[in-house]
N, C-alpha and C positions, 0 to 999 in steps of 0.2 A: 116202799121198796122200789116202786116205778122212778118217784124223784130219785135215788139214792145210785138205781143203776144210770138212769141220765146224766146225772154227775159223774159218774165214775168215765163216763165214755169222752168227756174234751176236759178232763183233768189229766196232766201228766207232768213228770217232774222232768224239767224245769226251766225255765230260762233262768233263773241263777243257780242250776244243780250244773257239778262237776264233772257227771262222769251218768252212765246209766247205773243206777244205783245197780242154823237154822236154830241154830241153837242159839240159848241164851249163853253169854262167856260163862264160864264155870268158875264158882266162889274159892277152888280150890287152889293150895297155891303149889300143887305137885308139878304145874306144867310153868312154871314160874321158869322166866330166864335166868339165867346166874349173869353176876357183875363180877368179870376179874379184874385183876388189880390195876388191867391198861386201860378198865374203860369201855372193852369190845364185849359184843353179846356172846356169851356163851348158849350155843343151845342143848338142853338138856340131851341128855341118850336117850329116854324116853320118846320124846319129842322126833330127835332123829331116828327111831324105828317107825314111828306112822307116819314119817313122811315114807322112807323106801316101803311102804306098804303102798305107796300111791305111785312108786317108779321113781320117787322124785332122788338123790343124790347134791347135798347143799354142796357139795364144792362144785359139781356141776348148775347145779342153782344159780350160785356166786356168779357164775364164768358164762351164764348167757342164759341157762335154762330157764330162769324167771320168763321169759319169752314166750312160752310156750303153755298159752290156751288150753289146750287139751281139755273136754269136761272133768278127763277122770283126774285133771292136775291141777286142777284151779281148788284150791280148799276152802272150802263153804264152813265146818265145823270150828264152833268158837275156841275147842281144845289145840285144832290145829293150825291157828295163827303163828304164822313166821315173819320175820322181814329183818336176815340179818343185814347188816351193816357193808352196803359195796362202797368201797371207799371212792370219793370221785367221779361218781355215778352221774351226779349232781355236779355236773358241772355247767360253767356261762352259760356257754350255749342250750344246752340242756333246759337250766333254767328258764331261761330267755323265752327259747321257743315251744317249751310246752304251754299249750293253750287251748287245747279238745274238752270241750262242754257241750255233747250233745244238747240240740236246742228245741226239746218236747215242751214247751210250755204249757201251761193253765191257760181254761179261757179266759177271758178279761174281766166278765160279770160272771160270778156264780153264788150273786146273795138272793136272799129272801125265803131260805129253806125254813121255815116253820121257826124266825123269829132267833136263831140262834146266829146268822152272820148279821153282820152290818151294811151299811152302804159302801159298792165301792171307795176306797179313798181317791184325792184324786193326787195326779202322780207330785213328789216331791223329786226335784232335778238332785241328784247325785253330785255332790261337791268334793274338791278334793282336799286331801288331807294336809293339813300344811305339815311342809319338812322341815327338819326333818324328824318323819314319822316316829322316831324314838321317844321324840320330845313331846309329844301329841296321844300317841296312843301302841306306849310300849309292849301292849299285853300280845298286839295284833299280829298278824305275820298271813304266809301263803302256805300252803300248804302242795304238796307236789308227789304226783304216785303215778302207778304205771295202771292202764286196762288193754282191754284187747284194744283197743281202738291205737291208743300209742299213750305219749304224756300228755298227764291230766293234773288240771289244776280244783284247788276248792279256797276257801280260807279257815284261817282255828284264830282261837285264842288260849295265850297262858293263864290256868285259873290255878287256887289256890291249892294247897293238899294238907287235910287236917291233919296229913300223920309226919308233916314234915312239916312244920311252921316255918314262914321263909326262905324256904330250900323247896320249892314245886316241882316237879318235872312231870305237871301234866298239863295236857292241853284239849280243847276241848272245840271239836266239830260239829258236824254233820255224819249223821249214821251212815248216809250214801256218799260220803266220802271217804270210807275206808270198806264197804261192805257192797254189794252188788243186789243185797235183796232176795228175793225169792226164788230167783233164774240164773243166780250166780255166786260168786264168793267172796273172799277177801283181797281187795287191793295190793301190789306190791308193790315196794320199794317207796315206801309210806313216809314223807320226811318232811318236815316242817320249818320254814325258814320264817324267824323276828323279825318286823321289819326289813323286811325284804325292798327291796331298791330304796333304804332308807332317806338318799337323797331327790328322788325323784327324778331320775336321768329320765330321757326320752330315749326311743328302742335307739335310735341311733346312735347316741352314747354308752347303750349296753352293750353293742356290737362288741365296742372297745372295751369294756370293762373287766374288774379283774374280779375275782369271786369274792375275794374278801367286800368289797365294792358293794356288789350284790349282796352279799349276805356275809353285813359286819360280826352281825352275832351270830353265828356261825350254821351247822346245818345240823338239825335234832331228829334222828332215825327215830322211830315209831318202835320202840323194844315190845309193846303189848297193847293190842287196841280191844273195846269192847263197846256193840251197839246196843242195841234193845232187843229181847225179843221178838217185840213185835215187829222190827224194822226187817229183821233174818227171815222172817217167814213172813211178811207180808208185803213188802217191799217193793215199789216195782217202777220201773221208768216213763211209765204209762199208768192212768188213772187215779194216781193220789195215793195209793193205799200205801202206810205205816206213815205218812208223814206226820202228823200229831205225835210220831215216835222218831223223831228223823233226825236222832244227836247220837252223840262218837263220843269218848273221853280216850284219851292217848297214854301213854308215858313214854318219856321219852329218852334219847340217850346221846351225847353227842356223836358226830361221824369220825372225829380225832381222838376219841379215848377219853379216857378221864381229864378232866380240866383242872378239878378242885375246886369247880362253883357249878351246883344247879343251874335248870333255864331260870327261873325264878331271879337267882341270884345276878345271873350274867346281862340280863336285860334289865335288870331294879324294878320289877315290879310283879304281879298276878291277881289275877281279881276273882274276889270270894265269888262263889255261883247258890243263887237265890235260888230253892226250891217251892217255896209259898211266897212268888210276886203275889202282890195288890194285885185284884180285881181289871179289869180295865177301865171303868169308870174313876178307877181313885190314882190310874196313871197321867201323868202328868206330858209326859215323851219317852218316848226310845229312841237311841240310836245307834243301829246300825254300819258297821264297818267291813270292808271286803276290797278284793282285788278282781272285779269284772274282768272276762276278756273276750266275751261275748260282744260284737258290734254295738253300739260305736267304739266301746275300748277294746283294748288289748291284752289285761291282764297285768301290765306290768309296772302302774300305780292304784296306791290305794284312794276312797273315795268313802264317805258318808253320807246315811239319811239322817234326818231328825224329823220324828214326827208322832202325832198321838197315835197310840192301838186302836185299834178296834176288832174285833171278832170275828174267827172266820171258822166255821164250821166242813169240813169238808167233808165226813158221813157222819150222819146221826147217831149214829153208839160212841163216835170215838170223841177224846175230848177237843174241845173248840181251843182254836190256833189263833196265837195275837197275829196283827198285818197290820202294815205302816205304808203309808204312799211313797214310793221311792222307784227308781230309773237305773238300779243297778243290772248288770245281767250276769248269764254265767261265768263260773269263775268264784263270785260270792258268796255263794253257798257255804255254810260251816262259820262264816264269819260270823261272830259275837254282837248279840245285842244288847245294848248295856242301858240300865235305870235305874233308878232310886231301891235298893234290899227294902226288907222290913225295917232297919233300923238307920233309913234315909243317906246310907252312902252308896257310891257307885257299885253294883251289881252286876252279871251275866246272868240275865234274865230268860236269853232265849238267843236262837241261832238260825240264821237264813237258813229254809229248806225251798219253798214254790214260790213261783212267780209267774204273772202272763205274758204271752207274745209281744205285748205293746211293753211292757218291760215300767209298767207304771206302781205297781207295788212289788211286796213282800212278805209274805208267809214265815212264820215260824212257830215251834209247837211252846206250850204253856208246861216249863218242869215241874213233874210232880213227882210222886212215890216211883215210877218208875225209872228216870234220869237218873234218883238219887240212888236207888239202888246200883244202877252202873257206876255212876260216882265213886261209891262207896265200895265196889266192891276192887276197882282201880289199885282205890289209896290202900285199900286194906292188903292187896297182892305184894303191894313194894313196902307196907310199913316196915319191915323188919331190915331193910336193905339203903 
C-alpha cells in the first residue's frame, strides 16, 4: 500500500494527455440519436428534457452556451452525452490554433514495483510521417474538443465496426479525451479530423490555408461517445488512476449532412481492434502515431514511434500497460497503436494514455473484456441505423 500510495503521488496524466481528463455509457439504445434524412443529429425529446433539467436550452447551446463551465452544466452522466453538430465551429484558425494539453507528466523512472514493470525504455526520437499522410496511415487523424481551459487537442483512429462491414463510423481514442474523470464531465464539441494537415504544411502555410486544405476528408462530429467505467469514476489528471482504462470509442457523423459514404468509406480504410494482443514477450514492435503539440512540436504534424513493449504496471490491482520508448508529447494521446492481431495482420492494439516530463516513452493500457465491452456496445447502439 506504502509503494502503491508513493506511486500515485508523481504519476499524473500526462505529457501526451489532451486535456485534464460516472457512469458506465448505458447498453440501451432509448437515448440513441436519430439520423435524418440530411445527415444532421437529431436530438431525442427525451434527451432534451434532462438537458432543461440542468438549465441547459440546445439552441442556446448551439449559439455560445456550450461555454459555459458551470458544475451543475458540465454533464458527467453517460446517458447525458450531447454534442450536436455547430456547423463551422471548426474552422482554420480554430483548427490551427487549438493546442491546450495540460502538461502533468509521469515521472521518468517508475519500474521495479514487485517485478511487474520493466526497465525504462530508452527514448525512441519521434519521426515524421511521410505525406501525404493519407497514403501512409489513413486510419489516423486529430481529434479536436473544447474544456474549460479553451481548445483542446488529442488523436483517434478509424477502426472497424462489426455491424457495418466496410461502412465504419467509429473511431477510437483515449477515455480522457472525450471525458474529464472523476472531477468532471464530458468534453464538447468533440470532432475528429482524417488526416488532418494531410500535406504537411508548416504553421505558416496554415495561416493561409483553406479548410478543405486542412481537413480534405472532411470534419466527423462525435454523434455518441462512450469510456470505461472505470476511467468515469476513477479518472484523474493527477496520479495515474483509470489509465490501464484510459480509451474512448466514438461514432461519428459528418459536420455537412449526409455524404452517401461512411468515414470508413471516405478515407478507404479502418482497422480491426485486437482484444487479446500477444503477450509482450511474443510482440515483435508497436507503433504509435499522433499529432504532439506539446514543445518541441506544435500539434500540427503527424509523427511515429516504432518500438518493442514492454510492461508497465502503474498500481498493483489494475492491469499492466504496454510502453514503448518514444519523444512524443501532448497532443498524442488517443492516437492508435498498431501491431500484428492474433492472426498476424495490422491491429489497434492499444492507444497513448501517460508519459514522462522528459517526453522519452509512452504508456498505453492492454484491451481486454473491458474495451471490448465499450466497443461493443458502440457498434451495437448504431447497428440498426
Amino acid at each position: 500500500m506504502l509503494a502503491a500510495a508513493s506511486l500515485a503521488t508523481v504519476l499524473a496524466l500526462t505529457a501526451t494527455a489532451c486535456g485534464p481528463s460516472e457512469e458506465e455509457a448505458s447498453n440501451k439504445p432509448t437515448d440513441s440519436a436519430s439520423q435524418p434524412s440530411d445527415g444532421k443529429i437529431a436530438i431525442p425529446d427525451d434527451l432534451k428534457d434532462r438537458l432543461k433539467e440542468h438549465g441547459i436550452d440546445l439552441d442556446e447551446w448551439k449559439n455560445g452556451e456550450w461555454k459555459n463551465w458551470d458544475k451543475e452544466k458540465w454533464l458527467r452522466e453517460a446517458k447525458d452525452y450531447v454534442n450536436p453538430v455547430i456547423e463551422d465551429l471548426w474552422d482554420p484558425d480554430r483548427m490551427r490554433d487549438a493546442d491546450k494539453s495540460p502538461e502533468k507528466p509521469v515521472d521518468n523512472d517508475i519500474s521495479g514495483d514487485d517485478g511487474v514493470t520493466d526497465p525504462t525504455p530508452a527514448p525512441v526520437p519521434a519521426t515524421p510521417l511521410a505525406t501525404p499522410y493519407h497514403d501512409n496511415a489513413p486510419e489516423s487523424g486529430k481529434l479536436l474538443f473544447d474544456g474549460p481551459q479553451g481548445s483542446m487537442v488529442c488523436s483517434a483512429t478509424v477502426v472497424k465496426d462489426p455491424a457495418h462491414p466496410g461502412k465504419s463510423n467509429m473511431v477510437w481514442t483515449a477515455g480522457h479525451c472525450v471525458h474529464a474523470g472523476k472531477k468532471g464531465g464530458w468534453y464538447r464539441n468533440i470532432a475528429f479530423v482524417p488526416a488532418y494537415n494531410n500535406t504537411g504544411m508548416s504553421m505558416a502555410e496554415l495561416e493561409n490555408a483553406t479548410k478543405e486544405q486542412i481537413a480534405p476528408y472532411g470534419v466527423w462530429w462525435g454523434q455518441w461517445a462512450q469510456t470505461s467505467e472505470q476511467w468515469i469514476s476513477q479518472g484523474a489528471s493527477t496520479g495515474g488512476q483509470g489509465a490501464p482504462y484510459d480509451f474512448a470509442v466514438l461514432h461519428v457523423t459528418p459536420e455537412k449532412g449526409a455524404t452517401g459514404k461512411s468515414l470508413e468509406e471516405t478515407v478507404g480504410s479502418a482497422l480491426p481492434v485486437e482484444f487479446n494482443a500477444p503477450a509482450v514477450p511474443e510482440i515483435a514492435e508497436m507503433t504509435a502515431t499522433g499529432y504532439p503539440a506539446a514543445p518541441p512540436f506544435d500539434g500540427q504534424k503527424a509523427l511515429q514511434c516504432k518500438d518493442k513493449p514492454g510492461r508497465l504496471s502503474v498500481f498493483q490491482a489494475d492491469p499492466t500497460m504496454y510502453r514503448i520508448g518514444c519523444t512524443m508529447t501532448g497532443g498524442s494521446s488517443g492516437g492508435g497503436w498498431v501491431g500484428a492481431g492474433q492472426d498476424g495482420k495490422p491491429a489497434l492494439v492499444s492507444n497513448t494514455s501517460i508519459g514522462p516530463v522528459t517526453a522519452g516513452w509512452l504508456a498505453g493500457p492492454r484491451l481486454g473484456a473491458e474495451a471490448k465491452g465499450v466497443f461493443d456496445s458502440v457498434s451495437k447502439k448504431f447497428a440498426g441505423q
